[in-house]
Structures are given as C-alpha cells and as structure tokens.
PDB file of N, CA, C and O in Angstrom:
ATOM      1  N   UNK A   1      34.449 335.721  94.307  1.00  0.00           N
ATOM      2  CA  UNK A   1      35.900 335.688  94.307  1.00  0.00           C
ATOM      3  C   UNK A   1      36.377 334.245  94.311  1.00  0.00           C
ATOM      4  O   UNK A   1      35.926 333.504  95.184  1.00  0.00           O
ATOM      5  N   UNK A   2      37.145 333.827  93.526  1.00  0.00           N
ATOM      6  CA  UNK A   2      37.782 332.294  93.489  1.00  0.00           C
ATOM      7  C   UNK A   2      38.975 332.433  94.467  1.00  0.00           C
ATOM      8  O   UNK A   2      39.646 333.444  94.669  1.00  0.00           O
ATOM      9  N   UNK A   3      39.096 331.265  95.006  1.00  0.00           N
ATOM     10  CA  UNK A   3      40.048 330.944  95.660  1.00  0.00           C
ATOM     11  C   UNK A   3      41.171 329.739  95.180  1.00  0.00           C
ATOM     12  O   UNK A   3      40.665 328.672  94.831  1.00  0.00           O
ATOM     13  N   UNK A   4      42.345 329.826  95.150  1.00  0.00           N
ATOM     14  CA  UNK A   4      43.201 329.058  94.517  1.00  0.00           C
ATOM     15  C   UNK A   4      44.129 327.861  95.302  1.00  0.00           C
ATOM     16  O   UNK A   4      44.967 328.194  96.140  1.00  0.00           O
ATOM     17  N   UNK A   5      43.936 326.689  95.009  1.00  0.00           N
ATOM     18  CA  UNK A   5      44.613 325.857  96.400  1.00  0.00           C
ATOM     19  C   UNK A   5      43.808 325.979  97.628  1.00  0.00           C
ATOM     20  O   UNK A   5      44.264 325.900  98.769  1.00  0.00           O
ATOM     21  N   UNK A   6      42.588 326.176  97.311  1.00  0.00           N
ATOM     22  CA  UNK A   6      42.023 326.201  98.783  1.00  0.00           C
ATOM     23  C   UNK A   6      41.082 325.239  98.402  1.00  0.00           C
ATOM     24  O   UNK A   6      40.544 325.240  97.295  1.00  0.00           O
ATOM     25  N   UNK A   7      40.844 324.334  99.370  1.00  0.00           N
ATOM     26  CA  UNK A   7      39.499 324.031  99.122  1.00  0.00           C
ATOM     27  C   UNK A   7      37.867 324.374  99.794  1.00  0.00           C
ATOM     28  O   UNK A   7      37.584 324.483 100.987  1.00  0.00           O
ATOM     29  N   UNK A   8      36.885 324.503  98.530  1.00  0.00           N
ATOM     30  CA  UNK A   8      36.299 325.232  99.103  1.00  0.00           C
ATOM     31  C   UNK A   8      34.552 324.192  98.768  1.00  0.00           C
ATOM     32  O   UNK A   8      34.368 323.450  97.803  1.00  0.00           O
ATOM     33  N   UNK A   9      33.601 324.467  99.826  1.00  0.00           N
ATOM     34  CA  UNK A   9      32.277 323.359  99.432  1.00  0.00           C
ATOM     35  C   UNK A   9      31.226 323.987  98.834  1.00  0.00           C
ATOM     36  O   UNK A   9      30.862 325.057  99.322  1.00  0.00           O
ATOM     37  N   UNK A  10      30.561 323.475  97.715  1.00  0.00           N
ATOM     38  CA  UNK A  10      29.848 324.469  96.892  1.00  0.00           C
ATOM     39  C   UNK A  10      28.686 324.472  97.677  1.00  0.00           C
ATOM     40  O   UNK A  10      28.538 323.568  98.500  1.00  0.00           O
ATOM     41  N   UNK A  11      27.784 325.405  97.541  1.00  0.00           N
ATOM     42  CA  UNK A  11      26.549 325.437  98.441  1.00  0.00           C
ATOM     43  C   UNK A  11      25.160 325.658  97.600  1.00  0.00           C
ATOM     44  O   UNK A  11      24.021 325.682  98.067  1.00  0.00           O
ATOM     45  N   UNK A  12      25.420 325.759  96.717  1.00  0.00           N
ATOM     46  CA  UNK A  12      24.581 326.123  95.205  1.00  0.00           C
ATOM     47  C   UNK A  12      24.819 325.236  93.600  1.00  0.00           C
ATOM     48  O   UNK A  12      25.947 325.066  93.137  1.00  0.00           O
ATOM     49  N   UNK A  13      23.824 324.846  93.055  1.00  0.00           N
ATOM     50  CA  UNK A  13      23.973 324.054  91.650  1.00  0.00           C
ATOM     51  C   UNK A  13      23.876 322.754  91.589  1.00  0.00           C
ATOM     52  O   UNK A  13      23.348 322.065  92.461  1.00  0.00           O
ATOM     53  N   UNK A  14      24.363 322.353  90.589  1.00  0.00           N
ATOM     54  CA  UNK A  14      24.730 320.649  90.375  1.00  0.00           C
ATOM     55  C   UNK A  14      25.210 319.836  91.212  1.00  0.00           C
ATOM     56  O   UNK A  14      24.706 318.805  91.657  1.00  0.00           O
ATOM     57  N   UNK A  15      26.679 320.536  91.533  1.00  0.00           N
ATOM     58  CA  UNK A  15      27.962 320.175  92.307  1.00  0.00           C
ATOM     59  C   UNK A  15      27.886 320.484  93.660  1.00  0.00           C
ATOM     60  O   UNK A  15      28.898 320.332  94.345  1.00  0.00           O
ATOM     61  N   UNK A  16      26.568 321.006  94.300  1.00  0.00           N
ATOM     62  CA  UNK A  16      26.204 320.905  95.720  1.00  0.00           C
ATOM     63  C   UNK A  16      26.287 320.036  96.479  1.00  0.00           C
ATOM     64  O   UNK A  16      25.737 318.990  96.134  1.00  0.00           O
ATOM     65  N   UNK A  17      27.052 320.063  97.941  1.00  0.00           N
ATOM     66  CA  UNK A  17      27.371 319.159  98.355  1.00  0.00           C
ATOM     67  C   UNK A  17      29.078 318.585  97.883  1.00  0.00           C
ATOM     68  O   UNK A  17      29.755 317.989  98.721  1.00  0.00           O
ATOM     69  N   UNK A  18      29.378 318.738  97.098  1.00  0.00           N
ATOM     70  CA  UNK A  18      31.152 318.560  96.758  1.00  0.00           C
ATOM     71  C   UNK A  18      32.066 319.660  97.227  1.00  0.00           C
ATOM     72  O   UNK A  18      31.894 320.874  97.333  1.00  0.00           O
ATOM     73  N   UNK A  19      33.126 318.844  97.487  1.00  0.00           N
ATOM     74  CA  UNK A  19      34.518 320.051  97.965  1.00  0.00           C
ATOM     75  C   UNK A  19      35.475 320.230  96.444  1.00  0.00           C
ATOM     76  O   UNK A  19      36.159 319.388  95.863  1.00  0.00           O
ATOM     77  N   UNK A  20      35.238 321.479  96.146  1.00  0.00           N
ATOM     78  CA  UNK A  20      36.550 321.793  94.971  1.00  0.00           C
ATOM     79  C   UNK A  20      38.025 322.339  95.324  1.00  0.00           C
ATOM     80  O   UNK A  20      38.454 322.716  96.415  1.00  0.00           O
ATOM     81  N   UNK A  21      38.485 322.290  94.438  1.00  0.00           N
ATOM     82  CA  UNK A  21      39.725 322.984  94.583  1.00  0.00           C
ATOM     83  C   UNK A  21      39.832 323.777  93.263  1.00  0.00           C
ATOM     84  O   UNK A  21      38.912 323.551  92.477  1.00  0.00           O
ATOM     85  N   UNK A  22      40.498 324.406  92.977  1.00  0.00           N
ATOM     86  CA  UNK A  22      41.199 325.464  91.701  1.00  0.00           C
ATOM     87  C   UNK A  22      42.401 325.349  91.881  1.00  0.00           C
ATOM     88  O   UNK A  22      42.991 325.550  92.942  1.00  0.00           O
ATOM     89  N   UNK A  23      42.943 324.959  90.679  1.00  0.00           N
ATOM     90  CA  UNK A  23      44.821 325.318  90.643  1.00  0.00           C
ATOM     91  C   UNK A  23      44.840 325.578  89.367  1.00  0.00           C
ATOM     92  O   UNK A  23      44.107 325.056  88.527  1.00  0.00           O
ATOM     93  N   UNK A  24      45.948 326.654  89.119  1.00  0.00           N
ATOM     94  CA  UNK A  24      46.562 326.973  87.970  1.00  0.00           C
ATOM     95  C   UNK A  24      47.681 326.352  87.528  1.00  0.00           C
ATOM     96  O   UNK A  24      48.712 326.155  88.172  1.00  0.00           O
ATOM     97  N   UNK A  25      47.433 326.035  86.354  1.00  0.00           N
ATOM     98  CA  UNK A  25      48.700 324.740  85.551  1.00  0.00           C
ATOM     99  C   UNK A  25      49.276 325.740  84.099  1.00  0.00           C
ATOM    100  O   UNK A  25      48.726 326.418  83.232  1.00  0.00           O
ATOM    101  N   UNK A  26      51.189 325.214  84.584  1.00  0.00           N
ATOM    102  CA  UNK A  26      51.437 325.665  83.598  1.00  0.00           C
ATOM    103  C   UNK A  26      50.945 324.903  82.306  1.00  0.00           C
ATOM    104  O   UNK A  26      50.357 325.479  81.390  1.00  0.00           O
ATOM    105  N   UNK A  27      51.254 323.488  82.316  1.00  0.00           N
ATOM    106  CA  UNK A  27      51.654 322.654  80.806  1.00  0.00           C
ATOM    107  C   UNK A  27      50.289 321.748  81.674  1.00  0.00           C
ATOM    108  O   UNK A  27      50.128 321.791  82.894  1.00  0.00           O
ATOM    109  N   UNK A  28      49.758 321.271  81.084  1.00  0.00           N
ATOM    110  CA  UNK A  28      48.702 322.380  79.293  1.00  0.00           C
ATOM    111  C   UNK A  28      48.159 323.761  80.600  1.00  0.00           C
ATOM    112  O   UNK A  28      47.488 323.396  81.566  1.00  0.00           O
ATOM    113  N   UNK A  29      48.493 325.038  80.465  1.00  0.00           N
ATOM    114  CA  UNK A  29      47.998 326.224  80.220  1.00  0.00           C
ATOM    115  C   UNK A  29      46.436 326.140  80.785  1.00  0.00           C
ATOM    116  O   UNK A  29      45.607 325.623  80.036  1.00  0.00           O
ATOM    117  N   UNK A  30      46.059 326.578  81.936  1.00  0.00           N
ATOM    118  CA  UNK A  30      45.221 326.329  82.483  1.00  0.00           C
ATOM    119  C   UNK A  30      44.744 326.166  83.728  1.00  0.00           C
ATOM    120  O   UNK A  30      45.496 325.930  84.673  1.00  0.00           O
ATOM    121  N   UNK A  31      43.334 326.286  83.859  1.00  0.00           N
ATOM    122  CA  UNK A  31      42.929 325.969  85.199  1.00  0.00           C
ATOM    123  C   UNK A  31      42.180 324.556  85.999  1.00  0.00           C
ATOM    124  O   UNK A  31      40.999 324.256  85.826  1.00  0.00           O
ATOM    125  N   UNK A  32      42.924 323.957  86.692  1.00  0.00           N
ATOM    126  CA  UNK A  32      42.243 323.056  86.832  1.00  0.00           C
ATOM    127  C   UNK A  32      41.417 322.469  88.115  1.00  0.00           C
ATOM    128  O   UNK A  32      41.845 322.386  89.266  1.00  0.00           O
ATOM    129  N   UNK A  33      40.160 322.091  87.648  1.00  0.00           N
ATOM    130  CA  UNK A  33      39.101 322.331  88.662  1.00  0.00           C
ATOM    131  C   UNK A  33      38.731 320.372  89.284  1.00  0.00           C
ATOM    132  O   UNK A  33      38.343 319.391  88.649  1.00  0.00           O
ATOM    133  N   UNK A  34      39.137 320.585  90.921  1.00  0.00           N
ATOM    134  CA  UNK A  34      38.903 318.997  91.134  1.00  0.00           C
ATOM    135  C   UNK A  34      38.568 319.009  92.396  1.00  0.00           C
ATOM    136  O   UNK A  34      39.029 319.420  93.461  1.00  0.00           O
ATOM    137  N   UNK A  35      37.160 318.159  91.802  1.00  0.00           N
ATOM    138  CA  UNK A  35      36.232 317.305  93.290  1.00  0.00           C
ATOM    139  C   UNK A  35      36.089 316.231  93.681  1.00  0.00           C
ATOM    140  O   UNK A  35      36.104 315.198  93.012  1.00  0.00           O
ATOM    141  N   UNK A  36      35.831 316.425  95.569  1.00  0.00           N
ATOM    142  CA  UNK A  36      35.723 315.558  96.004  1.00  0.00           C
ATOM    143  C   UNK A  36      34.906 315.466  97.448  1.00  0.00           C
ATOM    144  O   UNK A  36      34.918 316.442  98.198  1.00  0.00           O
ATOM    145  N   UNK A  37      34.279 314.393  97.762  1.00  0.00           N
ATOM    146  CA  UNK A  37      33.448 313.996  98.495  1.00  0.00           C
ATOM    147  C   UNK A  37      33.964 314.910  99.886  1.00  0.00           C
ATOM    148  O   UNK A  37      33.020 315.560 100.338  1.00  0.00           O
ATOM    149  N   UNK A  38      35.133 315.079 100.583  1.00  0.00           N
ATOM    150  CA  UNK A  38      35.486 315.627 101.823  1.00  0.00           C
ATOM    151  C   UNK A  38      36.912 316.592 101.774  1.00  0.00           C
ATOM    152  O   UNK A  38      37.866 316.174 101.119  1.00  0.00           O
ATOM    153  N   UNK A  39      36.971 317.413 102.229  1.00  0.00           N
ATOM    154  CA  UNK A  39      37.583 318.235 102.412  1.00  0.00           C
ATOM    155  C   UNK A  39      39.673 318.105 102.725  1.00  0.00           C
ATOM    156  O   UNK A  39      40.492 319.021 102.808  1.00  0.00           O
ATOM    157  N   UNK A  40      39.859 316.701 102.810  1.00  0.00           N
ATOM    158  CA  UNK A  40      40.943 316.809 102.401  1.00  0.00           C
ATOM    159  C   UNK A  40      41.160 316.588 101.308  1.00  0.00           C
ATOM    160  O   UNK A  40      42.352 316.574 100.999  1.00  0.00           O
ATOM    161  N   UNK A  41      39.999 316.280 100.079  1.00  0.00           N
ATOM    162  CA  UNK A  41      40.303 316.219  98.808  1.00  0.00           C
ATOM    163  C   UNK A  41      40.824 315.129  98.450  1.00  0.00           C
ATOM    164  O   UNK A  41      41.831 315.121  97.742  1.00  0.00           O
ATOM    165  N   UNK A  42      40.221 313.997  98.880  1.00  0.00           N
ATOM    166  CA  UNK A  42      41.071 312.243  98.841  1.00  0.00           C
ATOM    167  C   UNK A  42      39.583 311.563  98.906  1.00  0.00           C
ATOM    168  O   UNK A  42      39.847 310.577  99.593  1.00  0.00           O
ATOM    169  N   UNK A  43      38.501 311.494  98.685  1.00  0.00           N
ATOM    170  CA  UNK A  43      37.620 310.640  99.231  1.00  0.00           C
ATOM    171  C   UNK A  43      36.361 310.964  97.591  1.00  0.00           C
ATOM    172  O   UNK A  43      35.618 311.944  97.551  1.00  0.00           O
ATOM    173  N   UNK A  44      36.436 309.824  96.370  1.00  0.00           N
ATOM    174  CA  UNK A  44      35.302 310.266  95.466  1.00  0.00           C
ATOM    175  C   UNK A  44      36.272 311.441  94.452  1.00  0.00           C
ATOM    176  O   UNK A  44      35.657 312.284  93.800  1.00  0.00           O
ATOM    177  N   UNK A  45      37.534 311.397  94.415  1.00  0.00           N
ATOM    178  CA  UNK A  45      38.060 312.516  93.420  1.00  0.00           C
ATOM    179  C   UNK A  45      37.487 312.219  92.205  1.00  0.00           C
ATOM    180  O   UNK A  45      37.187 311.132  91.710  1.00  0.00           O
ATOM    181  N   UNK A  46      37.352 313.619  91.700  1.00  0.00           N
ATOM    182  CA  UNK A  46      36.889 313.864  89.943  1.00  0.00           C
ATOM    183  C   UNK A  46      37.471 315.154  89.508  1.00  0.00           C
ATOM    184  O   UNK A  46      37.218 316.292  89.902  1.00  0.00           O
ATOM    185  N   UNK A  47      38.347 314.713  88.564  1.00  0.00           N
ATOM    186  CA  UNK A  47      38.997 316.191  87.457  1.00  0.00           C
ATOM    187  C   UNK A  47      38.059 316.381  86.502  1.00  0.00           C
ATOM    188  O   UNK A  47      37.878 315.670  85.514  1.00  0.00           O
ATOM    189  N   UNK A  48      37.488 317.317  86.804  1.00  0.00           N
ATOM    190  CA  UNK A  48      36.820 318.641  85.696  1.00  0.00           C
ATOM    191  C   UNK A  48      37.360 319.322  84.701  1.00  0.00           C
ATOM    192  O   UNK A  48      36.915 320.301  84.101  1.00  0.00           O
ATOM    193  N   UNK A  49      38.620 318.579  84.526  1.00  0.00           N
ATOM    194  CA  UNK A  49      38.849 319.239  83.050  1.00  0.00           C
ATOM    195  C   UNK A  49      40.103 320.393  83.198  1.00  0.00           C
ATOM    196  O   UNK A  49      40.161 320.612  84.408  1.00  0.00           O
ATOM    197  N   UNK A  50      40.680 320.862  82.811  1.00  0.00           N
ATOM    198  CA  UNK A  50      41.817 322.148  82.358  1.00  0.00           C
ATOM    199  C   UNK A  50      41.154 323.144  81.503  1.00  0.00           C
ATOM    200  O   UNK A  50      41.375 323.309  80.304  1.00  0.00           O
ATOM    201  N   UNK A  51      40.519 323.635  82.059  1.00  0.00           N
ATOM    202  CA  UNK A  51      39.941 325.350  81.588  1.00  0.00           C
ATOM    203  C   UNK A  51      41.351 326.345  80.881  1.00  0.00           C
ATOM    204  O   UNK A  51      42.376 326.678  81.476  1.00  0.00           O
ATOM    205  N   UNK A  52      41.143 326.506  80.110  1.00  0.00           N
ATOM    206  CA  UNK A  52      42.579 326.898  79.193  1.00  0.00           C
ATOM    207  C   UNK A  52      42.087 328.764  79.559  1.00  0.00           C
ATOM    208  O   UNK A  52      43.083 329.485  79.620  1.00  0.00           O
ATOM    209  N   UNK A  53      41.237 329.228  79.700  1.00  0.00           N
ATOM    210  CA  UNK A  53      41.277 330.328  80.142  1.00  0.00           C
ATOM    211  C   UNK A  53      40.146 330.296  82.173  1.00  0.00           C
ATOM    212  O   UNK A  53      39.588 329.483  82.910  1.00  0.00           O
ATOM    213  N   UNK A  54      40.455 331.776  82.103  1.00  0.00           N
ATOM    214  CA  UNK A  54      39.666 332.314  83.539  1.00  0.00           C
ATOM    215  C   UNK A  54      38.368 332.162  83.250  1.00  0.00           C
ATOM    216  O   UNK A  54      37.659 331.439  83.951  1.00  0.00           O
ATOM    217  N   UNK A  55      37.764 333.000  81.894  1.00  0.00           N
ATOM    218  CA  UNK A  55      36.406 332.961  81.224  1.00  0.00           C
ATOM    219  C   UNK A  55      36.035 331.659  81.333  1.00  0.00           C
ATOM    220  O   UNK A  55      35.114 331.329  82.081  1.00  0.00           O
ATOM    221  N   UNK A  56      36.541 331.012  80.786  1.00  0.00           N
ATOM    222  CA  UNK A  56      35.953 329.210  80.463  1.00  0.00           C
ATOM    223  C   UNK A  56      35.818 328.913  82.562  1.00  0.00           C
ATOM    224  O   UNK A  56      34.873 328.688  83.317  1.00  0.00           O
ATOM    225  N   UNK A  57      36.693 329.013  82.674  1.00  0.00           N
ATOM    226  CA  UNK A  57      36.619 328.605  84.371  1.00  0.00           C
ATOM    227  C   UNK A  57      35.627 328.919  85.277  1.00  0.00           C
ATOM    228  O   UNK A  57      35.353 328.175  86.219  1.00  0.00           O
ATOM    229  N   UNK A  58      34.821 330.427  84.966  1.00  0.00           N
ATOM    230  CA  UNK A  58      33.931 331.088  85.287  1.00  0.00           C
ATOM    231  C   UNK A  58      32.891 330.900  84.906  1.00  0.00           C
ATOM    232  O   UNK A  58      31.954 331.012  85.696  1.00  0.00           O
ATOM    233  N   UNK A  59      32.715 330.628  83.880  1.00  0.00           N
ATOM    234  CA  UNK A  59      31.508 329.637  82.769  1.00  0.00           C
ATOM    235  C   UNK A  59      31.116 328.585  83.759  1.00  0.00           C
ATOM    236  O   UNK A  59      30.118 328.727  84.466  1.00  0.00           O
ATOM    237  N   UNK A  60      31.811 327.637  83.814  1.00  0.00           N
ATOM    238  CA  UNK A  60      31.585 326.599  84.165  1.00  0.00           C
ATOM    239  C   UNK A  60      31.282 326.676  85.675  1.00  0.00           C
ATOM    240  O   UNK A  60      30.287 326.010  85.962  1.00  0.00           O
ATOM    241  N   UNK A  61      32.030 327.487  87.031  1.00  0.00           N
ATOM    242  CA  UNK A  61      31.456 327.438  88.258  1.00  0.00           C
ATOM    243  C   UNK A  61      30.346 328.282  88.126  1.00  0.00           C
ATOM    244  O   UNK A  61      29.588 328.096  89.078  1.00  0.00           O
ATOM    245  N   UNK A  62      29.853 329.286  87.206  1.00  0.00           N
ATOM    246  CA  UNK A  62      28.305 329.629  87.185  1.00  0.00           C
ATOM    247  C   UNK A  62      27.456 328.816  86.902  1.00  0.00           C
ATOM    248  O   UNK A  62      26.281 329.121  87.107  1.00  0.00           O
ATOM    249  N   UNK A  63      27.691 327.897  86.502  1.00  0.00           N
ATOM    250  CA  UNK A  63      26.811 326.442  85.692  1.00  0.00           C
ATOM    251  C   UNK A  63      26.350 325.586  86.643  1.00  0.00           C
ATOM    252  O   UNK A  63      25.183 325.219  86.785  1.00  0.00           O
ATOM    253  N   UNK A  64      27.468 325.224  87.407  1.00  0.00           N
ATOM    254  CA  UNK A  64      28.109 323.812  87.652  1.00  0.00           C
ATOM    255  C   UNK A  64      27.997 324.305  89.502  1.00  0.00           C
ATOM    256  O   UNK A  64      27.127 323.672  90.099  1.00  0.00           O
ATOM    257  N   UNK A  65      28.829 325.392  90.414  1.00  0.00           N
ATOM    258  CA  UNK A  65      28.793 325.450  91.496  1.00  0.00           C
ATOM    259  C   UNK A  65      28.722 327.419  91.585  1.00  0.00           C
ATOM    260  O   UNK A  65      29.593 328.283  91.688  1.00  0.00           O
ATOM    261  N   UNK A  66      27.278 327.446  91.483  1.00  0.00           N
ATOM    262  CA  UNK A  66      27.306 329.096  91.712  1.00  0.00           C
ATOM    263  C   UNK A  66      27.912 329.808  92.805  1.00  0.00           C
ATOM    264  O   UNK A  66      28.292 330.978  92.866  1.00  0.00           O
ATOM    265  N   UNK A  67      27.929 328.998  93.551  1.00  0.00           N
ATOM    266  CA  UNK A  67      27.959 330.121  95.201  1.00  0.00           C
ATOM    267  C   UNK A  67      29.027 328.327  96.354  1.00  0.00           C
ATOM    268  O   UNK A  67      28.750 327.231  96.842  1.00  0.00           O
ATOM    269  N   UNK A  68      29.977 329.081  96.195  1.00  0.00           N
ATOM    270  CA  UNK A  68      31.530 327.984  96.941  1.00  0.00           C
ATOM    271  C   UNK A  68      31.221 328.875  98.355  1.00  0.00           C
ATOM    272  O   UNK A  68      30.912 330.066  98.328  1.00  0.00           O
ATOM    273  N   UNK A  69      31.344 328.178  99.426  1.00  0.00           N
ATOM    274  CA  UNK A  69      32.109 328.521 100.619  1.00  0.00           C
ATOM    275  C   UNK A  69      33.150 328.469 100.721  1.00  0.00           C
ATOM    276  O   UNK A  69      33.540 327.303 100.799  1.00  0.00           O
ATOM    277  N   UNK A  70      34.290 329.557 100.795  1.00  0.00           N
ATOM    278  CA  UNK A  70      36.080 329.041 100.398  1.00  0.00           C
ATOM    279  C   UNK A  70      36.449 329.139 102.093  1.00  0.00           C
ATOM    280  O   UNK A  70      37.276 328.433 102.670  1.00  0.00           O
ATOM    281  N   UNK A  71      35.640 330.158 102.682  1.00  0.00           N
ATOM    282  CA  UNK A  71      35.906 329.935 104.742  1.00  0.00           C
ATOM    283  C   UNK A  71      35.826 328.516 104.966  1.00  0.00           C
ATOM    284  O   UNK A  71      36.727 327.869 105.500  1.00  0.00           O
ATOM    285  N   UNK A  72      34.568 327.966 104.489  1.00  0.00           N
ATOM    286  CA  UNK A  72      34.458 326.404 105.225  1.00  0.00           C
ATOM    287  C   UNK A  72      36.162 325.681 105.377  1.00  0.00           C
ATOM    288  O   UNK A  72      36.936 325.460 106.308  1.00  0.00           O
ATOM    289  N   UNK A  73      36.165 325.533 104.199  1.00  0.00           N
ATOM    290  CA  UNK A  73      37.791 324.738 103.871  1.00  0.00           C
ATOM    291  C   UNK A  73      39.084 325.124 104.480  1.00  0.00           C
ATOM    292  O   UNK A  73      40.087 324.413 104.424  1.00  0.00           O
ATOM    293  N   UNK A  74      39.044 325.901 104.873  1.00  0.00           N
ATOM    294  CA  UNK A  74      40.415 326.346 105.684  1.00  0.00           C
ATOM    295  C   UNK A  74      40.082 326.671 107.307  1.00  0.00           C
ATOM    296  O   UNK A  74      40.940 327.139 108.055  1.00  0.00           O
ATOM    297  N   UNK A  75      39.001 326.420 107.647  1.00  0.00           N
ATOM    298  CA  UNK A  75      38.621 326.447 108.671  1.00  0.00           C
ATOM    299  C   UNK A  75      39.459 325.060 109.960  1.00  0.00           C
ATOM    300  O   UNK A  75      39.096 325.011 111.136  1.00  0.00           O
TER     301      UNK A  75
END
C-alpha cells in the first residue's frame, strides 16, 4: 500500500536505507517521488522524477524500494 505525504524508510532494494515521500502533482500530471537521508526530508534531498502514471510509480518502487516502512515516519 503507498502512502501519500507521508514519509516513509525503505527497508528493501537499492534505495535501502533512504526516507521517501510520494506526492501527487497536478502540472506536469503526476507522481512525484523524493529522497532523503532523514526523516524530516531536508538532509541529502533527491527528486526521482514525476511518474506521469500510478503504473510507472509502481514500476519503479518494485525496482528501486520494494518493501517502505510508512509506520516508521509518522511515528
């Protein structure tokens, strides 16, 4: 299950060890996926791009961060 505006720490893949976030953008149409070193999301930021669909978005956290903790982050 994705979580949106939350941030959440991947625990699986490439991107193990990073905190993401997900937000949905109107203009450009899309999802956009951004990491960073700690959990308020200020420390090492990197934009991953605007996923123009859900599919493409899903693609890529199966790739990239299989398995997010979205509890950690709002904890």
């Amino acid at each position: 299950m994705l979580a949106f505006g939350v941030p959440g720490k991947v625990k699986e893949g490439p991107l193990k060890g990073w905190w993401i976030k997900i937000q949905e953008c109107e203009t450009p149409k899309g999802f956009l996926v951004s990491r960073a070193r700690n959990v308020e999301m200020d420390q090492t930021l990197v934009l991953d791009g605007i996923f123009p669909t859900r599919e493409a978005l899903e693609a890529f956290l199966a790739q990239q961060a299989p398995t997010i903790d979205w509890n950690q982050g709002t904890a």
